[in-house]
C-alpha positions as CSV (number, residue, x, y, z in Angstrom):
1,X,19.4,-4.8,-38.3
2,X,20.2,-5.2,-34.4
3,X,20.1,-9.2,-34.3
4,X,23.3,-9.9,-36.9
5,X,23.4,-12.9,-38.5
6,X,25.4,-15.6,-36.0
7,X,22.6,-14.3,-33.5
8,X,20.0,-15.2,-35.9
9,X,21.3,-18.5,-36.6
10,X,21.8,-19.2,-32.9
11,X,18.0,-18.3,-32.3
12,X,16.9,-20.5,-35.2
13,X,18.6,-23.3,-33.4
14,X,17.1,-22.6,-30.0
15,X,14.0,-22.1,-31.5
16,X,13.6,-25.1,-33.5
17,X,14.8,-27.1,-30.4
18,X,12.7,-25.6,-28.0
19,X,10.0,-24.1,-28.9
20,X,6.7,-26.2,-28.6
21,X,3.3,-23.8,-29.0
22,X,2.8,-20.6,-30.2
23,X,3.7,-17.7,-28.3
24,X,2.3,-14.5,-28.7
25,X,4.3,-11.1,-28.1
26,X,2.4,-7.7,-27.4
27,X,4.5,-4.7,-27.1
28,X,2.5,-1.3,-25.9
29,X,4.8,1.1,-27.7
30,X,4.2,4.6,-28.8
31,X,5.9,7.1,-31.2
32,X,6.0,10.2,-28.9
33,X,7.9,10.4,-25.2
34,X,9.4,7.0,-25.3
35,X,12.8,6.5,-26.3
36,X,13.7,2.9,-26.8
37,X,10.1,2.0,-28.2
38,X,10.9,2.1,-32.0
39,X,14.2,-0.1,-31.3
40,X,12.0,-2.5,-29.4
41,X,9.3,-2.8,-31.7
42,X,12.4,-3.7,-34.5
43,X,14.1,-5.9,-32.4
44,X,10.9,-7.9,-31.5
45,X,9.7,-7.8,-35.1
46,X,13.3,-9.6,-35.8
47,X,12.9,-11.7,-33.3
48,X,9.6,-12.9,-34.7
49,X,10.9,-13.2,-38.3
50,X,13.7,-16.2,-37.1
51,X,10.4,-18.6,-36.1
52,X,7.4,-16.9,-38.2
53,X,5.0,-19.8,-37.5
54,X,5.7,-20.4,-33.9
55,X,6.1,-16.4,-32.8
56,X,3.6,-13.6,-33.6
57,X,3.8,-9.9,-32.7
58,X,0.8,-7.6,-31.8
59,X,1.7,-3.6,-31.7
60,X,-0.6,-1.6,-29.7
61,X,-0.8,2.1,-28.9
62,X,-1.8,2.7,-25.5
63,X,-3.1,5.8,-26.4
64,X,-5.4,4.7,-29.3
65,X,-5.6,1.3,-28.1
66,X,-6.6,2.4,-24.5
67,X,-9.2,-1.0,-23.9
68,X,-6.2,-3.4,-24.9
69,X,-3.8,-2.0,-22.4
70,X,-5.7,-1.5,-19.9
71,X,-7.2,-4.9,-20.3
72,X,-3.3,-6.3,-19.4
73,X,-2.5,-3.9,-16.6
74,X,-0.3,-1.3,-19.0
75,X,0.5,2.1,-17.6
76,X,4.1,2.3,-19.3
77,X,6.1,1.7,-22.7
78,X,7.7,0.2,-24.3
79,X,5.9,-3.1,-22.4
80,X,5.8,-6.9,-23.8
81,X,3.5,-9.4,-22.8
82,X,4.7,-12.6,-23.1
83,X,1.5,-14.7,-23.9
84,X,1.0,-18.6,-24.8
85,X,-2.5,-20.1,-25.1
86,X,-3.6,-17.5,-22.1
87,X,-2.1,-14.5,-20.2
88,X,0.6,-15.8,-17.9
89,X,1.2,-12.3,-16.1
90,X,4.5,-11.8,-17.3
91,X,5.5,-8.5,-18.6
92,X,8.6,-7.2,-19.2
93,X,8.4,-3.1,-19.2
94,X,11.6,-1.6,-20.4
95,X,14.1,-2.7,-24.1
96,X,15.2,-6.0,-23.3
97,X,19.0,-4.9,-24.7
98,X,22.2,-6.4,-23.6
99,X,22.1,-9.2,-21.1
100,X,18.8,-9.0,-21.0
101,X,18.1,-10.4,-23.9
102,X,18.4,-13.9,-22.6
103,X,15.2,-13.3,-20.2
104,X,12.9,-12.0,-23.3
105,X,14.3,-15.2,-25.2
106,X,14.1,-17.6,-22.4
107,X,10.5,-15.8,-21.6
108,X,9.4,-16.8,-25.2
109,X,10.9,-20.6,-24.7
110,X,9.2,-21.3,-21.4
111,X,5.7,-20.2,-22.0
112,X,5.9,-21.8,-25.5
113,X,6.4,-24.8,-23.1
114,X,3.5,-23.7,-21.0
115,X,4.6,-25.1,-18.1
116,X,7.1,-23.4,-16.0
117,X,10.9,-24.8,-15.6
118,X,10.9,-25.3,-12.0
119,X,10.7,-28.2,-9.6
120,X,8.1,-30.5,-8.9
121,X,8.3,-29.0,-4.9
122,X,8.3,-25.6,-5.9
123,X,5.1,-26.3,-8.6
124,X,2.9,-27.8,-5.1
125,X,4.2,-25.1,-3.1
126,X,3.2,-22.8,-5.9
127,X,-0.5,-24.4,-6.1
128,X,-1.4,-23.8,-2.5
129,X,-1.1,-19.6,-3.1
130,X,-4.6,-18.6,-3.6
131,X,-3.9,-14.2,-3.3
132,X,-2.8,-12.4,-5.9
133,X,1.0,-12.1,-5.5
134,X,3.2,-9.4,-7.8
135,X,6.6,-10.1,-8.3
136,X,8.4,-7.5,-9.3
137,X,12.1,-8.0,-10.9
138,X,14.5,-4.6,-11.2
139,X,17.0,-5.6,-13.6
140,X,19.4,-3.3,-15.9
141,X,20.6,-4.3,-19.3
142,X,24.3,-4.8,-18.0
143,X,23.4,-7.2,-14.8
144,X,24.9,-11.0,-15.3
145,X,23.2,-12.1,-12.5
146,X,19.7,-10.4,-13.3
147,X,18.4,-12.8,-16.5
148,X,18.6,-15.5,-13.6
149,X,15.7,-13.8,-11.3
150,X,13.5,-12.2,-14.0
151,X,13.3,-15.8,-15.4
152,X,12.5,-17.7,-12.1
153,X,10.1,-14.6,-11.6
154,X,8.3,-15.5,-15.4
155,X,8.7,-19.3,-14.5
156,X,6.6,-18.7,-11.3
157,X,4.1,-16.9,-13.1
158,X,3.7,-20.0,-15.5
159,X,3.3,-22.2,-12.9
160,X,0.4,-19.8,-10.8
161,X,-2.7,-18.3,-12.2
162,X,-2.5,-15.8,-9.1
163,X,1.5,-15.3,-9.9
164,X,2.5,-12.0,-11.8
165,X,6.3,-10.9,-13.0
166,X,6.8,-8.0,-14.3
167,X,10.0,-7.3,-15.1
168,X,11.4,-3.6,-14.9
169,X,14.2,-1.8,-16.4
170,X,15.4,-0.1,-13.6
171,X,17.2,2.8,-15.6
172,X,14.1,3.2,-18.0
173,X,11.8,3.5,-14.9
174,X,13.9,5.8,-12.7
175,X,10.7,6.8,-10.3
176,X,9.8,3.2,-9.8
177,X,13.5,2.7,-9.0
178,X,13.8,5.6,-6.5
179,X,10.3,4.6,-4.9
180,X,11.1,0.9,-4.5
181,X,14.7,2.4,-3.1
182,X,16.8,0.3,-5.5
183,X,20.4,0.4,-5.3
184,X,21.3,-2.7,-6.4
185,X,20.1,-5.5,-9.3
186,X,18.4,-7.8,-9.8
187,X,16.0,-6.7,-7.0
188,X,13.0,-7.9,-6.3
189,X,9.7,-6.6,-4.8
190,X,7.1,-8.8,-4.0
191,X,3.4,-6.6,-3.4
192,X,4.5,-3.6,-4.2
193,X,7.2,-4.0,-0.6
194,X,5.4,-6.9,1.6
195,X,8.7,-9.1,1.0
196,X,12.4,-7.7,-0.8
197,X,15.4,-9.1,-1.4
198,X,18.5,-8.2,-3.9
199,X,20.4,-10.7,-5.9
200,X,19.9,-14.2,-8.0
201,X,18.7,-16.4,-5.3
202,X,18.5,-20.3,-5.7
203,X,14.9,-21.4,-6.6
204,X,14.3,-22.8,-3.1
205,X,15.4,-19.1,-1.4
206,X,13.0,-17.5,-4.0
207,X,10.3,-19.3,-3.2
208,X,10.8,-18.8,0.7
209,X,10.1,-15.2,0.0
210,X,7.0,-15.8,-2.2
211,X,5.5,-18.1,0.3
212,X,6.7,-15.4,3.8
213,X,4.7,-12.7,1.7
214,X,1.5,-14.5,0.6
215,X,1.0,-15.8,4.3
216,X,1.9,-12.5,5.8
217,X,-0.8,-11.6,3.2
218,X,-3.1,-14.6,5.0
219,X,-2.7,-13.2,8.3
220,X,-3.8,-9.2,7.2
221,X,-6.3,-11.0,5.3
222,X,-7.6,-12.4,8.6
């Protein structure tokens, strides 16, 4: 069992207060070459037993379920969509262990919301982005101030249809780490390196880099 019992009773509570629709989880997981798959398909299929009506969990191979992941964008495992009545774009590729906990839980609360946890500024500043924008979160399992991005990251996603956050384990995906030059967490990438910054910026800063990358985008778009 890796969720004891006071964490299970403390996820029952937030659950029963918070949670609103169904959400669905998919974890892309696969026996062979992947570590921390079989401890993230347990620890999701806990976390689905504390609210069974309100949570569901989908398992899919990549291998032998090649249409479904490629369907969602998935080149790596263990991956979890976090899905409500539609795909948001969130994924979170990598075990959400430690700290990072927090952001798969708070993930699961916000699009079981379905509407994102942000400002009513940020939401019309979100609405005019019409270009696919990719935000990218690096976090690591031990980061206080990572659960902070990777949620404003999922919360943007909610509140765009042309918003993506995927949010990577930095140590679990050293060649994405070393090719997006990360030295420190929570970093974030924006289009694969129009717009980067490191650390948990306030919502406002956040979005100042969202908006500086899709219109750069605009521009080179012509």
């Amino acid at each position: 069992m890796l969720l004891n019992l006071d964490v299970r009773t403390q996820l029952k509570d937030i659950f029963s207060k918070e949670l609103v629709q169904p959400v669905r989880l998919k974890l892309f997981s696969q026996a062979i070459g992947c570590e921390t798959c079989q401890i993230a398909e347990d620890l999701l299929k806990e976390l689905a037993e504390v609210e069974p009506d309100k949570i569901k969990l989908d398992i899919y191979s990549p291998i032998i379920d090649r249409e479904v992941a490629s369907s969602y964008g998935v080149e790596r495992v263990p991956t979890i969509v976090i899905e409500g009545d539609r795909d948001y774009g969130i994924r979170y590729i990598g075990l959400p262990a430690g700290l990072e906990f927090t952001t798969l839980v708070q993930g699961v609360v916000q699009v079981s919301k379905r509407e994102p946890k942000l400002s009513e500024k940020t939401v019309e500043m979100l609405k005019s982005i019409d270009l696919p924008i990719e935000i990218m979160v690096f976090v690591t399992t031990s980061c206080g101030y990572c659960p902070a991005a990777a949620i404003t990251a999922m919360n943007f996603a909610i509140a765009s249809d042309y918003i993506k956050a995927l949010i990577v384990d930095a140590s679990e995906n050293m060649d994405l780490a070393q090719q997006f030059q990360v030295v420190g967490v929570p970093k974030i990438v924006i289009n694969r390196g129009v717009a980067e910054f490191v650390g948990a910026q306030p919502e406002n800063n956040f979005l100042g880099y969202v908006i500086s990358a899709y219109e750069k985008m605009r521009k080179e778009n012509g």
